[in-house]
MARLOTOR-419898 format. One record per residue (C-alpha): residue number from 1; residue in three letters; x, y, z. Coordinates in nm, 4 decimals, padded with zeros to 6 digits. Layout:
N
(NUM "Ala" (X Y Z))
...
END
This chain:
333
(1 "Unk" (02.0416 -09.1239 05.3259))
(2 "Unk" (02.2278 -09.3053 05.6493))
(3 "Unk" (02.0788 -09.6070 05.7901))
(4 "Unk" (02.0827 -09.3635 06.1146))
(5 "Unk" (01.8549 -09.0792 05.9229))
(6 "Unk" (01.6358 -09.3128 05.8353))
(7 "Unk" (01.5900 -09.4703 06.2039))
(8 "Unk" (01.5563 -09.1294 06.3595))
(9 "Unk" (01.2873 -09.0476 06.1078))
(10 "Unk" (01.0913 -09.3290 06.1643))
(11 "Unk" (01.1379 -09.3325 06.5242))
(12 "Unk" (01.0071 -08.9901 06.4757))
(13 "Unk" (00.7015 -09.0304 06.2936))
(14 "Unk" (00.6134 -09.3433 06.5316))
(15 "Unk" (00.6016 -09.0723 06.7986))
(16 "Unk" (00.4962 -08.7244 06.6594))
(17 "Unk" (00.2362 -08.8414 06.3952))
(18 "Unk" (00.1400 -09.2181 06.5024))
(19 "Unk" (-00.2173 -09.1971 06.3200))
(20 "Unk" (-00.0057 -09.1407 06.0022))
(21 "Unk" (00.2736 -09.4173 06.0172))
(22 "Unk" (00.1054 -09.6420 05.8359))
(23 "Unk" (00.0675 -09.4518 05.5405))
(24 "Unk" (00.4544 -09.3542 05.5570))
(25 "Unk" (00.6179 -09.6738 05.6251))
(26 "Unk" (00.6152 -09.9542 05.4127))
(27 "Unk" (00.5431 -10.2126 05.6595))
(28 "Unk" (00.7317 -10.5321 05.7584))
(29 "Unk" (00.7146 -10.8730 05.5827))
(30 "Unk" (00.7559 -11.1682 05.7755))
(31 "Unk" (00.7467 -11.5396 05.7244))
(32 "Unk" (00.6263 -11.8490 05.8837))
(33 "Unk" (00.5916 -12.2051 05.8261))
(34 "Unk" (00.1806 -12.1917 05.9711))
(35 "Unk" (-00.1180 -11.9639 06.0023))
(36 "Unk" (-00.3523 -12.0311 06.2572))
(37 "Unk" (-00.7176 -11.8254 06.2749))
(38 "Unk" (-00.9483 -11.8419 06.5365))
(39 "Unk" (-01.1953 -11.5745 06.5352))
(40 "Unk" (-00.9913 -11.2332 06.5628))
(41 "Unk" (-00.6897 -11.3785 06.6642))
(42 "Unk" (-00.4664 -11.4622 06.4629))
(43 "Unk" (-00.1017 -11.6930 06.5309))
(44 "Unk" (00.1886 -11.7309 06.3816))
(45 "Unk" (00.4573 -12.0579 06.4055))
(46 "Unk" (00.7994 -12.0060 06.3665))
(47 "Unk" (00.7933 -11.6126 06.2969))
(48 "Unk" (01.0858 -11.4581 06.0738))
(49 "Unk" (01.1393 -11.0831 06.0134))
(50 "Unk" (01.2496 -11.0990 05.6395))
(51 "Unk" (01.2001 -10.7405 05.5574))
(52 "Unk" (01.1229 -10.4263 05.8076))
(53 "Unk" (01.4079 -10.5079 06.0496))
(54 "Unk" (01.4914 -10.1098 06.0685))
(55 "Unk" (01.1483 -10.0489 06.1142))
(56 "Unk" (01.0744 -10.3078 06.3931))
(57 "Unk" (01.3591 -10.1963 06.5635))
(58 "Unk" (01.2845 -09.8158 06.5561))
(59 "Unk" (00.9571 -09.8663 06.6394))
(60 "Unk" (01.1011 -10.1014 06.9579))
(61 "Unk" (01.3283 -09.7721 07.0489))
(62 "Unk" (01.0341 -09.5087 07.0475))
(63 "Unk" (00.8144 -09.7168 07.2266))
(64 "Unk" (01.1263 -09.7120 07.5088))
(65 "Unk" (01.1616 -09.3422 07.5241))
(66 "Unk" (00.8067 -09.2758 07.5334))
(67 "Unk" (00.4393 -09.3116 07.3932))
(68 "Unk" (00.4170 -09.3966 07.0581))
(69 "Unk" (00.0131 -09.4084 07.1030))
(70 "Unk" (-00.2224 -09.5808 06.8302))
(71 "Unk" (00.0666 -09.6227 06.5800))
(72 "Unk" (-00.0386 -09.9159 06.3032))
(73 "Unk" (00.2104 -10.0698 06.0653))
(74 "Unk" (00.0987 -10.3072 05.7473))
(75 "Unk" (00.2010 -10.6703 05.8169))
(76 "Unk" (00.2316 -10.9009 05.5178))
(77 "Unk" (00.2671 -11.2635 05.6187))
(78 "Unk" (00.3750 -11.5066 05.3394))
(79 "Unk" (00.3705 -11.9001 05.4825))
(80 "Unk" (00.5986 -12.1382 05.3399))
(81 "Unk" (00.7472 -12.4721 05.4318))
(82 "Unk" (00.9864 -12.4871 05.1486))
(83 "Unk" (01.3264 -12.4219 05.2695))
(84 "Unk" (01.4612 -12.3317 04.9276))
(85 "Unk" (01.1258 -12.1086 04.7920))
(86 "Unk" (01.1836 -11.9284 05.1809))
(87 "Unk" (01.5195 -11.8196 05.0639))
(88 "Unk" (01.4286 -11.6809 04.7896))
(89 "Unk" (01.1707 -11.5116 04.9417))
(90 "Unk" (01.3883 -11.3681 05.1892))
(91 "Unk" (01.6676 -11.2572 04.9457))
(92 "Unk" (01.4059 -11.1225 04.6872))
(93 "Unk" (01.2568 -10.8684 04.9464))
(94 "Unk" (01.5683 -10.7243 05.0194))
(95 "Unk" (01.6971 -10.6441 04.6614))
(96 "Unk" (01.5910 -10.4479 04.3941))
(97 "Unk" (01.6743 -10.7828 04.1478))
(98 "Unk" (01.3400 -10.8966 04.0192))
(99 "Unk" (01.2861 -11.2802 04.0819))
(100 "Unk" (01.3624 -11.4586 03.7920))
(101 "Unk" (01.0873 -11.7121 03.6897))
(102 "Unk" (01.3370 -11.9844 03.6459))
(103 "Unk" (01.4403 -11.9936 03.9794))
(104 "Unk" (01.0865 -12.0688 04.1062))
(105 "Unk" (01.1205 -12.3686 03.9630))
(106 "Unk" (01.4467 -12.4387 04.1244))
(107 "Unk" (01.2857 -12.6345 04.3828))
(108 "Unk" (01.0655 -12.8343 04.1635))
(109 "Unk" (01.1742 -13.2179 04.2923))
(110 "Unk" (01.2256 -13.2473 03.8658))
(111 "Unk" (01.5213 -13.0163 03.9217))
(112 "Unk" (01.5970 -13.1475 04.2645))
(113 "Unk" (01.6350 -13.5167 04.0275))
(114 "Unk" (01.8546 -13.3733 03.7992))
(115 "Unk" (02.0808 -13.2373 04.0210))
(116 "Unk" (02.1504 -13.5757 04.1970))
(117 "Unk" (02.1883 -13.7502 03.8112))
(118 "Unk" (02.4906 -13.5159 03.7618))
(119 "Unk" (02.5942 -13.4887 04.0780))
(120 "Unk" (02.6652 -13.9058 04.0085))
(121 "Unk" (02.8476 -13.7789 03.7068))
(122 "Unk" (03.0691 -13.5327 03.8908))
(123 "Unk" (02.9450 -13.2767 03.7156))
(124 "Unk" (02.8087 -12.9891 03.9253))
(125 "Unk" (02.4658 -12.8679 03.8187))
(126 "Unk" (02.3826 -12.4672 03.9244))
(127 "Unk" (02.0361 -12.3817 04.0152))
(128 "Unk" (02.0711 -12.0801 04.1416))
(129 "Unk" (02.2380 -11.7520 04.0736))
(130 "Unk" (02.6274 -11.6964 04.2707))
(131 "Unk" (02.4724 -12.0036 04.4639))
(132 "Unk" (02.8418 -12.0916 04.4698))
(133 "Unk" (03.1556 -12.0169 04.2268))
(134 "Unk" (03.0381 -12.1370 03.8919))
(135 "Unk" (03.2971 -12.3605 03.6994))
(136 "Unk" (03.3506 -12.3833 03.3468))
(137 "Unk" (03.2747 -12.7280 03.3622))
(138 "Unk" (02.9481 -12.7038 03.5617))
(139 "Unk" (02.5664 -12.7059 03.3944))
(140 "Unk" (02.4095 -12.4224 03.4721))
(141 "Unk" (02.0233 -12.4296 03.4879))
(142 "Unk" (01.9202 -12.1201 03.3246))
(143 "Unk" (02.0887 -12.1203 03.0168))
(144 "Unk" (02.0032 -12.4788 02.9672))
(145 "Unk" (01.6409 -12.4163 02.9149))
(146 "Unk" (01.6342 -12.2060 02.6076))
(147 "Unk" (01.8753 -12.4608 02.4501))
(148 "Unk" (01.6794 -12.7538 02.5168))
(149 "Unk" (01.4008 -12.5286 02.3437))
(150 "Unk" (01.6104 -12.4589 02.0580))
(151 "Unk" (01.7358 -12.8320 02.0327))
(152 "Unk" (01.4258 -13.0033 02.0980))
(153 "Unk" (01.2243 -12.7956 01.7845))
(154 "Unk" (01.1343 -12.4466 01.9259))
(155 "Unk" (01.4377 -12.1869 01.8819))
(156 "Unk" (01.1719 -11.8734 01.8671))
(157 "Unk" (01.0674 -11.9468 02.2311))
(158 "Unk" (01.4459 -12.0057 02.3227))
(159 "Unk" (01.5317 -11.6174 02.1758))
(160 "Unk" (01.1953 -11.4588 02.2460))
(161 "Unk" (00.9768 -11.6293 02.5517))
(162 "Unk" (01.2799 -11.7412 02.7741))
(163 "Unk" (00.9937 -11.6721 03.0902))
(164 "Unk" (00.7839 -11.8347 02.9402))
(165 "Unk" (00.9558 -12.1244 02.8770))
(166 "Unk" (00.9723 -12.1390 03.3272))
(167 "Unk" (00.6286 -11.9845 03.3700))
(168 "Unk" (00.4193 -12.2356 03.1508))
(169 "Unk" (00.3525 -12.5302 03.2763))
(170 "Unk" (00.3157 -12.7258 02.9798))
(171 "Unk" (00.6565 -12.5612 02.7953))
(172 "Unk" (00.7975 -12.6159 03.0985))
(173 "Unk" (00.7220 -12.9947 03.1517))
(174 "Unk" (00.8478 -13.0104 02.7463))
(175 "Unk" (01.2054 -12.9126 02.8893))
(176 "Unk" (01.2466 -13.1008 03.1800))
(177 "Unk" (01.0237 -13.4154 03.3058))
(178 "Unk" (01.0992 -13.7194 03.5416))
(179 "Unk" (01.2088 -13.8277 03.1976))
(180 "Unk" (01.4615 -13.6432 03.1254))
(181 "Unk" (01.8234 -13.8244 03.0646))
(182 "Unk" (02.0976 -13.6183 03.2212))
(183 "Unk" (02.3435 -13.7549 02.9504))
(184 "Unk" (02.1483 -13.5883 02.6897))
(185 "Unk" (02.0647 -13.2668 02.9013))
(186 "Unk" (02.4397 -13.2506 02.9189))
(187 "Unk" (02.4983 -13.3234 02.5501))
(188 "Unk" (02.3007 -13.0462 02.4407))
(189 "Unk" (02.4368 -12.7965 02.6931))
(190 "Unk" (02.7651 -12.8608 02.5537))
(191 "Unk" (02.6636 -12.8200 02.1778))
(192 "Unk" (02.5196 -12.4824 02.2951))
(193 "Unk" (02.9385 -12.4519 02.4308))
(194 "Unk" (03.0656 -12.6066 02.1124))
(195 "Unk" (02.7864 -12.2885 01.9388))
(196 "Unk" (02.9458 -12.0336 02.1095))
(197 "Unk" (03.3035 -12.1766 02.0441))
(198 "Unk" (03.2404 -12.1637 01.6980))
(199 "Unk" (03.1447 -11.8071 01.7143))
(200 "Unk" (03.4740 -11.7190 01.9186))
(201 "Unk" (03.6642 -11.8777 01.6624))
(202 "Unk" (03.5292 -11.6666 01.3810))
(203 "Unk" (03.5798 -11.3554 01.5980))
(204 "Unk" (03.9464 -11.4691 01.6325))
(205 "Unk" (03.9771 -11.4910 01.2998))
(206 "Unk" (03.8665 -11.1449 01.2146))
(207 "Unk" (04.0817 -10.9771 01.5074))
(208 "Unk" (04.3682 -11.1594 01.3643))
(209 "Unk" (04.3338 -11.0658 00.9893))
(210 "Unk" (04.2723 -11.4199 00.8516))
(211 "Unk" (03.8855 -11.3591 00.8295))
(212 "Unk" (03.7575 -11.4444 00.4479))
(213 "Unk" (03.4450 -11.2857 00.3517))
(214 "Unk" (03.2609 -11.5932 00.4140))
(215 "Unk" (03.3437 -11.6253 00.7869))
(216 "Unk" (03.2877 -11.2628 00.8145))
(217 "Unk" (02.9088 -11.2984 00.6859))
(218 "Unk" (02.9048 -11.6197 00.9406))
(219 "Unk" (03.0324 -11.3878 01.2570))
(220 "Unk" (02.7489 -11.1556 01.1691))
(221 "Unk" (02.4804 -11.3308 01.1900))
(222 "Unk" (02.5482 -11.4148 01.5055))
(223 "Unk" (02.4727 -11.0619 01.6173))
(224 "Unk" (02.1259 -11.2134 01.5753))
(225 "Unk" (02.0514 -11.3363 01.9329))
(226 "Unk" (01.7835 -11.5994 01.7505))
(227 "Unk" (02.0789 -11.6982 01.5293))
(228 "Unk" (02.2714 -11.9063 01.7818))
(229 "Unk" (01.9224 -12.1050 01.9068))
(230 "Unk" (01.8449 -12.1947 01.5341))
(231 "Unk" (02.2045 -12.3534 01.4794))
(232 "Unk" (02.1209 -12.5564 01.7780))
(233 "Unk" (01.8107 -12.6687 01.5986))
(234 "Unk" (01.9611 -12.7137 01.2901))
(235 "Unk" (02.2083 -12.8970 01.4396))
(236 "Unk" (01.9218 -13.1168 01.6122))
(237 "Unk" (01.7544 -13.2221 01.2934))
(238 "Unk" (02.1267 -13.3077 01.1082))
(239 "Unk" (02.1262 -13.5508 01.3798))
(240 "Unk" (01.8047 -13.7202 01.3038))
(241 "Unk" (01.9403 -13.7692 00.9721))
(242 "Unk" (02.1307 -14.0709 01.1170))
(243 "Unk" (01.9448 -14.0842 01.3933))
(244 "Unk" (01.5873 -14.1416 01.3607))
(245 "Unk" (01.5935 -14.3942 01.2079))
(246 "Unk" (01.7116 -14.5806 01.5441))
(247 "Unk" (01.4510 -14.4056 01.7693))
(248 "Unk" (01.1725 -14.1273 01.6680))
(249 "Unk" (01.2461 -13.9697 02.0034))
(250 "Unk" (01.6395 -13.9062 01.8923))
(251 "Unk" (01.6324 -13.5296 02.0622))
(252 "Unk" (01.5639 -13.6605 02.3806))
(253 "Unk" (01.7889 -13.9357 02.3938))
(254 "Unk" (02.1330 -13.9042 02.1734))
(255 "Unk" (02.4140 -13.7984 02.3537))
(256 "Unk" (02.7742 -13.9358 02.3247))
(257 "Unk" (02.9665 -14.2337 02.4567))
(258 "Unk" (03.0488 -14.1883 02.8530))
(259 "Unk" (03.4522 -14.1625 02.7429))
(260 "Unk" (03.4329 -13.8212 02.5076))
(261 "Unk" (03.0784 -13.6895 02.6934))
(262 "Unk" (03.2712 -13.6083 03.0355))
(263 "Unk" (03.5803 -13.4777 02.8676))
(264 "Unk" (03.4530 -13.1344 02.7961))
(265 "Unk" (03.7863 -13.0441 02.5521))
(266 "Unk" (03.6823 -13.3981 02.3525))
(267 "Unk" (03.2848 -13.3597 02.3420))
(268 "Unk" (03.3336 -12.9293 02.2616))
(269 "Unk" (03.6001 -13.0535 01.9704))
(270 "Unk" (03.3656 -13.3399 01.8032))
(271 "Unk" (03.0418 -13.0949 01.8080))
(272 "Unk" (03.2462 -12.7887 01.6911))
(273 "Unk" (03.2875 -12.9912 01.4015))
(274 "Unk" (02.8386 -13.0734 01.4102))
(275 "Unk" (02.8255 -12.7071 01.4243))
(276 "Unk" (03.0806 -12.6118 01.1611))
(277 "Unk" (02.9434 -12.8933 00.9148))
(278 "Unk" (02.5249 -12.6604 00.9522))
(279 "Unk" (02.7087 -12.3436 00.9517))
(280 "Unk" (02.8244 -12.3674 00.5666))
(281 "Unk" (02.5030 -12.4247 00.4645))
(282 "Unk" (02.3134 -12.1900 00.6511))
(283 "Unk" (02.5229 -11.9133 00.5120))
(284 "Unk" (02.4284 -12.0318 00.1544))
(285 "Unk" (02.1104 -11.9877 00.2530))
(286 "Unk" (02.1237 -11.6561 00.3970))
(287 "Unk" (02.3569 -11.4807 00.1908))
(288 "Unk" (02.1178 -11.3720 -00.0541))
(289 "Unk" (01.8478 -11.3162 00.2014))
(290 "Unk" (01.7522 -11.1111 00.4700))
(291 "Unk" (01.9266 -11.2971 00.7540))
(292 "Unk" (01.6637 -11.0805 01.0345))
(293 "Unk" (01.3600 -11.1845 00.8519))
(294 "Unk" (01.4706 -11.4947 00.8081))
(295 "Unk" (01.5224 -11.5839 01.1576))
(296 "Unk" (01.2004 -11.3648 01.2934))
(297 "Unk" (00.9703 -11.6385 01.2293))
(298 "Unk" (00.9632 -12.0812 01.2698))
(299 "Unk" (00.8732 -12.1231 00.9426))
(300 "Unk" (01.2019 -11.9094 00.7906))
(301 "Unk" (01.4410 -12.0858 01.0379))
(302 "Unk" (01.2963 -12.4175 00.9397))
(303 "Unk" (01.3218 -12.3207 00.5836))
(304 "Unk" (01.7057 -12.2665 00.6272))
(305 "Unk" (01.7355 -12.5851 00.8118))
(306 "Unk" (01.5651 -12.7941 00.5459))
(307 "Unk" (01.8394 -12.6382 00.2996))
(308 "Unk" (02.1201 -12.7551 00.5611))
(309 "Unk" (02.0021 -13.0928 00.6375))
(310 "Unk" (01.9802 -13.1183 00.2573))
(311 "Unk" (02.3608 -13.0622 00.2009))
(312 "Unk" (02.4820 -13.2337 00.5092))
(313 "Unk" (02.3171 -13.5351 00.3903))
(314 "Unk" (02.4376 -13.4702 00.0194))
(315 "Unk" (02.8038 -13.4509 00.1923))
(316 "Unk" (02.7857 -13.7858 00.3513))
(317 "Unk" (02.6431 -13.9599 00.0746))
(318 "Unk" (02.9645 -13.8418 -00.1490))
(319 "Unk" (03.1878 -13.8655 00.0984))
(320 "Unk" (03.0942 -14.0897 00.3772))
(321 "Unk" (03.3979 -14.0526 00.6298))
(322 "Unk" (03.3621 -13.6694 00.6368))
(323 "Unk" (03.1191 -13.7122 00.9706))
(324 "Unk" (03.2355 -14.0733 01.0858))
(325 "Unk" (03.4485 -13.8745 01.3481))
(326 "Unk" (03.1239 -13.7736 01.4929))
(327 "Unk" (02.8745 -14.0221 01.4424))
(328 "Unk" (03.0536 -14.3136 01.6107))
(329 "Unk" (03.0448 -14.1479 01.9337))
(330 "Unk" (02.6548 -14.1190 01.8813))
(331 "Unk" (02.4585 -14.3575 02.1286))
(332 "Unk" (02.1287 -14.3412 02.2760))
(333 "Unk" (02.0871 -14.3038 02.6372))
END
C-alpha cells in the first residue's frame, strides 16, 4: 500500500470513527532525554518523534480540515541520555531487523576502551552493523565474541549461546573486562581468520582436483558450525603447552611480537600453520568417530583436544624446529 493510502486512511479514521483510532493505529513512539511528573501532568525535555511520523502528521492534516473530536492515540515514551543506545532505539523502531543483543552492549565504556586501544594500533574496530564500510583488516565486534569463547575454554557457547554470550552478565564480563589486552583480542581474532583460511584452502583443493581423502574428511567437518570454535580451542590449549608454563593466564595474554601481529598476511601465515599443526590430529581422532556427536557436547571436544595436544607435543619433542617458526613470535602482552 502507498505511503499516500495509508495517510488518507488514517486521516480518515481520525475523522469518521475518532472513538476507535486508538484501537486501529499503532501509536507513536517518541524519545526524550527527561520525564518530569507532577500530579496529572506530565513533561517531556527534548521531545523526538522516532516512530509515528505518518501518523502525527495525518492526524495534524485532519485536525486542519475539520473536527477530529475525542480521537486518542497510544504514546510510548522511552528516556535515554545515551547518544549511542538512542540510535539504536531510533533505527530499531523503524525496521523489521530484531536488535541484536550484542549491540546493546556496544556502548558499554568496556567496548568504548577497546575501541580507543586499536584505534592507537591503526586498526579499526566495528561495533556496529554497516556503521561504516568494513575492511578486511578491521576487528569486527560481533564475531569476536564467540571466538574469544571458543579460545578462552568454552566453544559450545561460541556455536550454540552466541546471545547469551552478550545477554549474561557474567559470560559477558568473561569476554571482555577493563582487562582485556587489545593485542591478544586481536591475536585471537586473527587465528579465527587464519581458521577460516585453512578451511578455504581445503575447499581449493577439492575444486581443483588435488584434494586427498584426508583433506576431504578435514573440509567436512567443517560443515559442523561447532567444528571451527573447537579448532580455536584446540588451538588455545596447544599454546599452553609452551605457554603456561610462563603465565597460568596464557589465553588472556599471548599474542605475537608487534612486527608480524599488525601485518595481517604475516600473523594469518604463522597461525595457518597453529591451525594446520591441531587439524592432523583432530582428524585422527574423528575419523573413526562420529564427528556430530563428538562435537555436540564439552566433554567430546575436549576429548579430541587432549588427543591433539598429545601429538603436537609428541611432534616437538622429536622434532623440535617443526613449530620454532611459530613459537618465537610468542610474547605475552
Amino acid at each position: 500500500m502507498s505511503t499516500g493510502n495509508i495517510n488518507h486512511q488514517i486521516e480518515a479514521t481520525a475523522q469518521e470513527d475518532p472513538s476507535n483510532f486508538w484501537v486501529f493505529n499503532n501509536g507513536i513512539t517518541l524519545l526524550t532525554t527527561a520525564v518530569h511528573v507532577e500530579g496529572n501532568t506530565i513533561t517531556l525535555s527534548g521531545v523526538a518523534i522516532i516512530n509515528g511520523a505518518q501518523t502525527t502528521g495525518s492526524l495534524a492534516k485532519a485536525a486542519s480540515r475539520g473536527s477530529i473530536g475525542n480521537v486518542e492515540i497510544q504514546v510510548r515514551v522511552i528516556q535515554c541520555n545515551d547518544p549511542d543506545l538512542a540510535a539504536l532505539v531510533t533505527r530499531y523502531n523503524n525496521t523489521q531487523n530484531p536488535i541484536k543483543a550484542w549491540e546493546l552492549r556496544a556502548s558499554d565504556p568496556i567496548q568504548k576502551s577497546i575501541q580507543a586501544e586499536f584505534d592507537k594500533l591503526g586498526i579499526t574496530y566495528q561495533l556496529r552493523r554497516s556503521a561504516q564500510r568494513r575492511r578486511a583488516t578491521d576487528v569486527i565486534y560481533d564475531r569476536l565474541g564467540p571466538n574469544l569463547s571458543a579460545f578462552y575454554g568454552d566453544p559450545i557457547a561460541a556455536h550454540k549461546n552466541k546471545a547469551e554470550l552478550f545477554e549474561n552478565e557474567g559470560k559477558y564480563r568473561g569476554l571482555f573486562s577493563v582487562e582485556s589486552s587489545v593485542r591478544n583480542l586481536l591475536f585471537i581474532y586473527r587465528l579465527a581468520d587464519a581458521v577460516a583460511a585453512a578451511k578455504a584452502e581445503l575447499r581449493a583443493r577439492l575444486d581443483q582436483g588435488a584434494a586427498s581423502d584426508d583433506d576431504k574428511k578435514k573440509y567436512e567437518y567443517f560443515r559442523y558450525g561447532a567444528f571451527a570454535f573447537a579448532v580455536m580451542h584446540a588451538c588455545a590449549e596447544v599454546l599452553g603447552l609452551w605457554l603456561a608454563s610462563k603465565d597460568p593466564r596464557f589465553k588472556r595474554a599471548v599474542t605475537f611480537a608487534d612486527d608480524t601481529l599488525l601485518d595481517p598476511e604475516a600473523s594469518r601465515a604463522l597461525l595457518v600453520k597453529l591451525v594446520e599443526a591441531v587439524l592432523g590430529p583432530i582428524h585422527a581422532y574423528l575419523n573413526s568417530k562420529d564427528a556430530y556427536q563428538e562435537l555436540k557436547t564439552q566433554a567430546g571436544v575436549d576429548a579430541m583436544v587432549a588427543h591433539a595436544k598429545e601429538i603436537v607435543e609428541q611432534v616437538r619433542v622429536m622434532k623440535p624446529d617443526n613449530y620454532a617458526e611459530v613459537m618465537d613470535q610468542l610474547v605475552l602482552s
